[in-house]
C-alpha positions in Angstrom: -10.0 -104.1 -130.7 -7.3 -101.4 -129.9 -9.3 -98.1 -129.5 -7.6 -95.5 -132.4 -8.2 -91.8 -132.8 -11.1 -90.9 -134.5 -10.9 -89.7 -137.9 -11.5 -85.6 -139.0 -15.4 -84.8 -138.1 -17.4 -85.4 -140.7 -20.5 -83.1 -141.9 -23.5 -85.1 -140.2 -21.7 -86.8 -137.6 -21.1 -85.9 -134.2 -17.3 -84.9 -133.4 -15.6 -86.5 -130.8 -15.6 -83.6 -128.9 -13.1 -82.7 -126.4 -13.6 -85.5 -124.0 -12.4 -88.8 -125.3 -12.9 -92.3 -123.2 -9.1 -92.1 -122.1 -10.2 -88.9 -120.0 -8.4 -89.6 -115.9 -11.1 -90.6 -113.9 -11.7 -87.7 -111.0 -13.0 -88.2 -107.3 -16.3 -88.3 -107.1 -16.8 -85.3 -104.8 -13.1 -83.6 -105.8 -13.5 -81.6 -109.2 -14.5 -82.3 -112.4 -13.3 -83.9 -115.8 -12.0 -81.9 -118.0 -14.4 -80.9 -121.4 -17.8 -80.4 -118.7 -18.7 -77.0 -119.0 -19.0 -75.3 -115.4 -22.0 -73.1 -114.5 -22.3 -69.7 -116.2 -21.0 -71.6 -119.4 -22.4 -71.5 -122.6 -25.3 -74.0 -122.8 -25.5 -76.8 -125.3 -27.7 -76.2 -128.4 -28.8 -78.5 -130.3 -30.9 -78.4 -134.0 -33.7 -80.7 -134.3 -32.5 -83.8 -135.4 -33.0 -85.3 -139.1 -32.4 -88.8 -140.8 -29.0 -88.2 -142.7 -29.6 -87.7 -146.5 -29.2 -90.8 -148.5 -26.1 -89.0 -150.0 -24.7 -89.8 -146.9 -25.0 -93.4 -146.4 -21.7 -94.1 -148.3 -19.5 -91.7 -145.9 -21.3 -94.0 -143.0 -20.2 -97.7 -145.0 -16.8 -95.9 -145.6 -16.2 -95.5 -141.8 -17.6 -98.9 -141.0 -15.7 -100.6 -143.6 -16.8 -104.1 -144.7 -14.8 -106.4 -144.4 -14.2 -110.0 -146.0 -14.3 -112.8 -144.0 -11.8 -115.6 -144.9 -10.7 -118.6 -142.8 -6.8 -117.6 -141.2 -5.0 -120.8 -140.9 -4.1 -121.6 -137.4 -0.9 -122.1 -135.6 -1.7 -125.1 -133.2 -2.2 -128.5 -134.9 -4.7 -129.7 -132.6 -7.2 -127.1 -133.1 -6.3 -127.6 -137.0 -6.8 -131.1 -137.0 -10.0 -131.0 -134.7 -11.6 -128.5 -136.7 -11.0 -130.9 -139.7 -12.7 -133.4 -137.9 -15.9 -131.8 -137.2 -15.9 -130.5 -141.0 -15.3 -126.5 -139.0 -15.5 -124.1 -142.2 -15.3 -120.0 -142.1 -17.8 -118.1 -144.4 -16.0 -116.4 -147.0 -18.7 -113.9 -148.3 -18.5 -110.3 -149.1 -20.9 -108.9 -146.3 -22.9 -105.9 -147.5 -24.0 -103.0 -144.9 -27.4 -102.4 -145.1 -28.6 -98.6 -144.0 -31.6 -100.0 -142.7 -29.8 -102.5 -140.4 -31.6 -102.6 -137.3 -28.3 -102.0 -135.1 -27.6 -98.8 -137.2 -31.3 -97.2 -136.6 -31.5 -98.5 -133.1 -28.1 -96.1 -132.9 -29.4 -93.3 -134.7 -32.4 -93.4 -132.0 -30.7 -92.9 -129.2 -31.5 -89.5 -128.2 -31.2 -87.2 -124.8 -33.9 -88.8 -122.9 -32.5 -92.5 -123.2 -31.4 -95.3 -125.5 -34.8 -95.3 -127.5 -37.9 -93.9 -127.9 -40.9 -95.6 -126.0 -42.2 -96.9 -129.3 -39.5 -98.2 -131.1 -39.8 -100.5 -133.7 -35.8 -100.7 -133.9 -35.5 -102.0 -131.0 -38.3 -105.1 -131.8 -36.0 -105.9 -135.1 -32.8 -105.7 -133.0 -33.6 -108.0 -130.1 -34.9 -110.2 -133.2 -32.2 -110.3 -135.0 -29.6 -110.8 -132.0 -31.8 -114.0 -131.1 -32.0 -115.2 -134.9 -28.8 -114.1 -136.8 -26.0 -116.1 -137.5 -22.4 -114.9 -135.9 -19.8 -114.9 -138.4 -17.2 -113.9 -135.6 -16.5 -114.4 -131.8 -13.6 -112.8 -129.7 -12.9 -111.8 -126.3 -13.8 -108.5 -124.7 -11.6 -105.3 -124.0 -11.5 -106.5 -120.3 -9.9 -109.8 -121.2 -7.6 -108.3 -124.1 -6.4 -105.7 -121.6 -4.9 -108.0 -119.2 -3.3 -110.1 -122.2 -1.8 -107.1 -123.5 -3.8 -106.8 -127.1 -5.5 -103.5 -125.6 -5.0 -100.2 -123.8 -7.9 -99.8 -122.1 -7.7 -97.4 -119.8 -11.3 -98.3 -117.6 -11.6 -101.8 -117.0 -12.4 -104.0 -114.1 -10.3 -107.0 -113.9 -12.4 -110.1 -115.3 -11.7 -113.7 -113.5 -13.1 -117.1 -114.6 -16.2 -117.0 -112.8 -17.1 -113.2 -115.3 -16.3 -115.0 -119.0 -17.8 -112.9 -121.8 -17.4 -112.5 -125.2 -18.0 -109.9 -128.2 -20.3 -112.0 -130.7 -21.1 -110.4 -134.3 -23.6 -110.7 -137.0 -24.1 -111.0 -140.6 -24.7 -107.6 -140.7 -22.0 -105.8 -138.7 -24.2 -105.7 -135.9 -22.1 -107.0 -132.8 -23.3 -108.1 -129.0 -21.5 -108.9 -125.6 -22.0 -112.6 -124.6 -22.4 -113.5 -121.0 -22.9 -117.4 -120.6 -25.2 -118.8 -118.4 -23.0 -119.5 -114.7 -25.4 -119.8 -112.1 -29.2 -121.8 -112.1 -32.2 -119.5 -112.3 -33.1 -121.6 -108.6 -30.1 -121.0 -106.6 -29.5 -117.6 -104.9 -26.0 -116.3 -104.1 -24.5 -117.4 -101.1 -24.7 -115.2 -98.5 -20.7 -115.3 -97.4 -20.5 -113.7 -100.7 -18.9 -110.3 -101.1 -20.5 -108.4 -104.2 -17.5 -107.8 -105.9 -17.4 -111.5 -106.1 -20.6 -112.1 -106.8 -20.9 -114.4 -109.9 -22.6 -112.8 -113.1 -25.7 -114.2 -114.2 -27.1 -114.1 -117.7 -30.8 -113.6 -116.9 -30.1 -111.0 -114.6 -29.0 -108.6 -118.3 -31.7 -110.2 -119.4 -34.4 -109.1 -116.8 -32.6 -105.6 -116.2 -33.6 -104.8 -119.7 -36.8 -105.3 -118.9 -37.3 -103.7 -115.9 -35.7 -100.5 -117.0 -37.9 -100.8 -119.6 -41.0 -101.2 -117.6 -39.8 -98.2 -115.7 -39.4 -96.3 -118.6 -35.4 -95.4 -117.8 -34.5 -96.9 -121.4 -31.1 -96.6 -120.1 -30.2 -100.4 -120.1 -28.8 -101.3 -124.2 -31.2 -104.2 -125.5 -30.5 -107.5 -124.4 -31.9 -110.6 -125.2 -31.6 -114.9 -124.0 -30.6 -116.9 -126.5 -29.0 -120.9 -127.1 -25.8 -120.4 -128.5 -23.8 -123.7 -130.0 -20.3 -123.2 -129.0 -18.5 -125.5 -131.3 -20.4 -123.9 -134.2 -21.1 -120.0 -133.7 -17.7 -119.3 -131.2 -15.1 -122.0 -132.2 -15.9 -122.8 -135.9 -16.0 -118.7 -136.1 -13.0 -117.1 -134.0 -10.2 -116.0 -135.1 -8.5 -115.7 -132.3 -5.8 -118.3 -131.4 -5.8 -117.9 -127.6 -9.5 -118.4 -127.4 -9.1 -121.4 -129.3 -6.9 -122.7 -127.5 -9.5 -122.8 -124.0 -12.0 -125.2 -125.9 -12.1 -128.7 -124.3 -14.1 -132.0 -124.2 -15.1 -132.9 -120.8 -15.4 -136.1 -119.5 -19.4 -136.1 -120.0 -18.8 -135.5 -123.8 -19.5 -131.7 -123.5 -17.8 -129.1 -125.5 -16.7 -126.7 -122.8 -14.2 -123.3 -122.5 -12.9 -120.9 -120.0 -11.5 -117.2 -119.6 -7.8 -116.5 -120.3 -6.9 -114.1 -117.4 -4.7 -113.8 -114.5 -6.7 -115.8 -111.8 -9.3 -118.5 -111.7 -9.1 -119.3 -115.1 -9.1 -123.2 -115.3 -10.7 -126.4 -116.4 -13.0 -126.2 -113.5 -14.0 -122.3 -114.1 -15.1 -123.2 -117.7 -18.8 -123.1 -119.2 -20.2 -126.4 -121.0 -22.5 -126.6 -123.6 -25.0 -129.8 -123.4 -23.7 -130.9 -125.1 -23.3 -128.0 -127.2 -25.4 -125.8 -126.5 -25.3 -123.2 -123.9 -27.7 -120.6 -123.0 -26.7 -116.8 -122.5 -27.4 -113.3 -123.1 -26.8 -111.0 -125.9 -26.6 -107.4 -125.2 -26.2 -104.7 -128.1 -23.3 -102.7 -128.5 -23.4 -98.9 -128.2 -22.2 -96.8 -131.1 -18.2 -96.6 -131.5 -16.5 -94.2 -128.9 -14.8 -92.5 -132.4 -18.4 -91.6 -133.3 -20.2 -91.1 -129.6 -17.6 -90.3 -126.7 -18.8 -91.3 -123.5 -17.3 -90.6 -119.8 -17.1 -93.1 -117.2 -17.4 -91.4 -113.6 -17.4 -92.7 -110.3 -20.4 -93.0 -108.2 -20.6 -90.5 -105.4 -22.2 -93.7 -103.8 -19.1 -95.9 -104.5 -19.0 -98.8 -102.1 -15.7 -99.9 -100.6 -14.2 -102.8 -102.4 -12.2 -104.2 -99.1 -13.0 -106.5 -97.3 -13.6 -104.5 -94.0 -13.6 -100.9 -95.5 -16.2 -98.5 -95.5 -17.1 -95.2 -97.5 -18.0 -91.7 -96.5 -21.7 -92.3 -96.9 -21.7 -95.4 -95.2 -21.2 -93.4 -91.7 -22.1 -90.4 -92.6 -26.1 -89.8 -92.8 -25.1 -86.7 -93.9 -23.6 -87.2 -96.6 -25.7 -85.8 -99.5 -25.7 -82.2 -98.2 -21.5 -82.8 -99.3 -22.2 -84.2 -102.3 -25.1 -81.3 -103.5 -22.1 -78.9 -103.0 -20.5 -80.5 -105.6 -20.4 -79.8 -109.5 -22.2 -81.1 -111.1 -24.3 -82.5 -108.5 -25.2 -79.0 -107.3 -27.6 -78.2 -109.9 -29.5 -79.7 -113.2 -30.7 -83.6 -113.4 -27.5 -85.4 -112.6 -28.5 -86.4 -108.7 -31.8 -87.0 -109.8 -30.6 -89.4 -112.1 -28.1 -90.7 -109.6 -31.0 -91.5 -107.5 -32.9 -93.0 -110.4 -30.0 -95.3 -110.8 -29.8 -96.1 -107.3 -34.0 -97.3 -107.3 -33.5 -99.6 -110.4 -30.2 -100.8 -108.5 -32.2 -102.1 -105.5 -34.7 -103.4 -107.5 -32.3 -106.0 -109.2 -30.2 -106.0 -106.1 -27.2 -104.9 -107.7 -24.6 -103.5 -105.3 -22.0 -103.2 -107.8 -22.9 -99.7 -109.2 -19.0 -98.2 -109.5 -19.0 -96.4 -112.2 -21.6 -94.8 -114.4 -21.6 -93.7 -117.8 -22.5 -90.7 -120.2 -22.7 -89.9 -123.7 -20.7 -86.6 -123.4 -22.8 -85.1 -126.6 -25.9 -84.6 -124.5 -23.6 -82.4 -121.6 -24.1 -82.5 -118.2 -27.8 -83.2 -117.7 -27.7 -86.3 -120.5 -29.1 -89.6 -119.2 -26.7 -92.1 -117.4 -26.4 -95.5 -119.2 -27.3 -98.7 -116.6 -24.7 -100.7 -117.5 -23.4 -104.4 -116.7 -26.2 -105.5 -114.7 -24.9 -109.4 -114.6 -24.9 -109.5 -110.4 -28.5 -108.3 -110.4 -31.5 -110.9 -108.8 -28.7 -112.9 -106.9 -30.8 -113.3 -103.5 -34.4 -112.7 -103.5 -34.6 -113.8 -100.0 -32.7 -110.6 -99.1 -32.9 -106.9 -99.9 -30.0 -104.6 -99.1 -31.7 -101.0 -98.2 -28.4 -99.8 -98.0 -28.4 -99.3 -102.4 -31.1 -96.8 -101.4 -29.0 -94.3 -99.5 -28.8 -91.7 -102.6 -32.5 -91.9 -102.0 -32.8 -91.5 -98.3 -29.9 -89.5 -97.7 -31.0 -87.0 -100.2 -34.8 -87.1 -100.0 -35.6 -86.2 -103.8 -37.2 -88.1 -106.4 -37.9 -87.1 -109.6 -42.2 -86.8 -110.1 -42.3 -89.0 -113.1 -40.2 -92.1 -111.3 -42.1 -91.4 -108.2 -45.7 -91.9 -110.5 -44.9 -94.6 -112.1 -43.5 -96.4 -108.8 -46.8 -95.9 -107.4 -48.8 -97.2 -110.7 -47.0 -100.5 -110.6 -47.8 -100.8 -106.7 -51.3 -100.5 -107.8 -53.2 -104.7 -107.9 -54.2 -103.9 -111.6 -50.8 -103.1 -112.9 -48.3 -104.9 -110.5 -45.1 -105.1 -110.8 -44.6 -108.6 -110.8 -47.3 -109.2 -113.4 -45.7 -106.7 -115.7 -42.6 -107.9 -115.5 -43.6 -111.9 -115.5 -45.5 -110.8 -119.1 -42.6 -108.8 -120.4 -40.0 -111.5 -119.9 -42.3 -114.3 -121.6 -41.5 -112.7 -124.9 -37.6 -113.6 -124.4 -36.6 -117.4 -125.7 -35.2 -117.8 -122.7 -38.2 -117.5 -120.5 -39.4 -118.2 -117.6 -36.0 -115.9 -117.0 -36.5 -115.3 -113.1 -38.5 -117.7 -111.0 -41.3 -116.8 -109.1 -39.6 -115.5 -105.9 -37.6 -113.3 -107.4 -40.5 -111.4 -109.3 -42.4 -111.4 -105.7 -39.5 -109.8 -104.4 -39.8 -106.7 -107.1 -43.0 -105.9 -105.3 -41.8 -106.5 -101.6 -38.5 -103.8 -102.5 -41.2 -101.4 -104.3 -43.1 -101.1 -101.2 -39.8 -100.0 -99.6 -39.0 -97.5 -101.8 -42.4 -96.1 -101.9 -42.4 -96.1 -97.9 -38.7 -94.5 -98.5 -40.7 -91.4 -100.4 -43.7 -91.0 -97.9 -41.0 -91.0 -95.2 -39.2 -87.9 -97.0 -42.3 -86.0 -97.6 -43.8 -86.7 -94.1 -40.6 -85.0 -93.1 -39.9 -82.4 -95.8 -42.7 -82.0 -97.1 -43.8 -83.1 -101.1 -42.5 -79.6 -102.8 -39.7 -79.9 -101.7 -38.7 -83.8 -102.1 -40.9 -84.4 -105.8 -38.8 -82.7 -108.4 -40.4 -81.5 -111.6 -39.1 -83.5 -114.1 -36.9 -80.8 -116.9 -38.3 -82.3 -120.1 -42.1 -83.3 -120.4 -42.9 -86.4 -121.1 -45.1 -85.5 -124.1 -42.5 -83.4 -126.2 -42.1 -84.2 -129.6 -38.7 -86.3 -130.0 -38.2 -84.2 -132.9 -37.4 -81.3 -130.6 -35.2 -83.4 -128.5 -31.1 -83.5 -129.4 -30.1 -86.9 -131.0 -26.6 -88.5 -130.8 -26.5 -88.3 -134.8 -26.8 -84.4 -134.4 
């Protein structure tokens, strides 16, 4: 949906600030956005964060705004008379909001230090609820709307056939991004592959989650696997006309659609249920931008996305002495968490990192959010070191990622154990084969022998940061986005 200005701040509700999503991008090494406060400015401050007062449920419903949902008849007589056939029907109920919807508390939980807190029930309910709730709408992303015109969206990358998804939402307001299932679990990218290219695989959002979990980031939004029935919980339920119109019946009796976009969007780019069913993953939605503003920045690390290019860091092994010069990389935890990134990025062997975003309430030190992690686990048989460079061209790590990398190199709590037990609980599972899970411990020991490097070198003061928040503070003490 078209992205509007957000409504007069509200008592209890975080104001949009002075950075909005439509903020220019800026250089990665060349200035800063506008809004950021420089060094020497006034720090943020923050009171301790409380549930909002029942009194102010209604001024939350009132911005949400429930909406009935009646059938709209549609224009093309095909999809009128097909849906006739099949006996296709719209729910027409009045769809209460419920304050205790596991969406809304899984956004009122996302504080400074990541998405959720390490115990968080919310997030149990939500992944829950994505797999068992019934969608009572289905439409295309931003990305797609963009390039048909329906959106200005100003930060986008250009979706084709092969990177379908779609925003799915619930009986209770709650909404998710659908990515279908595109590639076997068993087959591994081709290795004439570019990475911008690469196709985007369902259980890779699904085992990122995971991961990030296990590594206690919490930066990745909740995603879980589940079966979706096309013709039932996306055709019977859309409104919109031009995704209607990409439903087919192949010849092996399947219901099938594709993308609508400016390339490689065709019959033989589409995704099949069996007949209609199709597996994929469902990742939560963030809050609205209105009521939590986030930045989209470039990655000092960006790779070149040309076919024979190359980028400053690529040649240049020295590189991150430019890039600490910098503000904001000069000072607080935003390299740190660069480098953070950059470890759960080899890891999943995602070489797509681009971009990175921020919740601009939490300033310049808030967490960065590990989004669209679709082209992670593509080859096991391969790992790119080259991911690593913020790592080994900077030689700092913060102490409580550098910990925990060593505890799951340790036999009792491996790795590949940990994660082979955490994805079982997905309905989805096994997610990743057995190769690529081995391959999570083979690319731990090179990160690991990454850090010993550096402090052989540099010595362990100086390449182990203190982490700037213990681990043990109260989250009461800690800001929250509903601050």
């Amino acid at each position: 949906i078209p992205i509007t200005p957000s409504p007069a701040p509200i008592s209890g509700y975080p104001s949009p600030g002075t950075l909005s999503p439509s903020t220019p991008l800026h250089h990665p090494l060349r200035g800063h956005p506008p809004g950021i406060p420089r060094p020497g400015a006034p720090t943020w401050t923050h009171t301790p964060w409380l549930p909002p007062a029942p009194s102010r449920w209604p001024i939350l419903i009132s911005i949400l705004r429930p909406v009935l949902i009646t059938p709209r008849p549609l224009s093309r007589r095909r999809h009128k008379l097909y849906r006739e056939e099949l006996n296709l029907t719209s729910p027409a109920t009045l769809l209460p909001l419920r304050p205790e919807a596991s969406w809304l508390q899984f956004h009122l939980g996302i504080s400074r230090d990541g998405l959720y807190p390490r115990s968080s029930p919310a997030v149990s309910r939500l992944l829950r609820d994505m797999r068992d709730f019934s969608t009572v709408s289905a439409d295309y992303s931003q990305d797609e709307k963009a390039l048909l015109g329906a959106c200005d969206c100003s930060q986008i990358v250009k979706p084709s056939g092969v990177h379908l998804k779609l925003v799915l939402r619930f009986q209770d307001f709650g909404k998710a991004m659908f990515k279908p299932m595109r590639q076997k679990r068993e087959e591994e990218t081709p290795e004439d592959f570019f990475y911008f290219v690469d196709f985007q695989r369902h259980n890779a959002e699904i085992a990122a989650f995971h991961l990030d979990r296990i590594l206690d980031f919490r930066r990745v939004p909740p995603t879980v696997g589940r079966l979706i029935n096309v013709t039932k919980e996306i055709l019977e339920v859309t409104k919109n006309e031009v995704l209607q119109s990409v439903f087919f019946v192949s010849p092996a009796s399947n219901v099938c659609f594709f993308a609508k976009c400016p390339y490689m969007c065709k019959t033989e780019y589409a995704v099949c249920g069996n007949p209609h069913l199709l597996e994929g993953s469902l990742s939560a939605f963030l809050p609205s931008l209105n009521l939590a503003p986030r930045l989209s920045i470039p990655n000092p690390w960006i790779r070149s996305y040309s076919f024979d290019g190359k980028e400053e860091w690529e040649v240049n092994p020295l590189y991150c002495d430019t890039v600490k010069e910098i503000y904001p990389y000069s000072s607080g935890n935003r390299l740190l968490n660069i480098i953070d990134m950059a470890i759960f990025d080899f890891l999943i062997g995602n070489m797509d990192r681009h971009h990175y975003e921020m919740f601009t309430k939490f300033g310049d030190d808030g967490f960065l959010l590990h989004l669209d992690n679709a082209r992670g686990f593509g080859r096991h048989s391969h790992d790119e070191t080259s991911i690593l460079a913020p790592l080994t061209q900077c030689c700092i790590i913060k102490r409580m990622t550098w910990l925990r990398l060593q505890l799951l190199a340790e036999p009792e709590y491996r790795l590949s154990d940990v994660m082979r037990e955490s994805l079982l609980q997905d309905p989805l599972a096994p997610v990743l084969t057995e190769p690529h899970l081995l391959a999570l411990d083979r690319r731990l020991q090179l990160i690991l022998k990454a850090v010993r490097k550096c402090i052989d070198t540099y010595g362990e003061g100086r390449v182990v940061a203190n982490d700037t928040a213990p681990p043990g503070a109260p989250t009461s003490d800690r800001a929250k986005l509903s601050t």
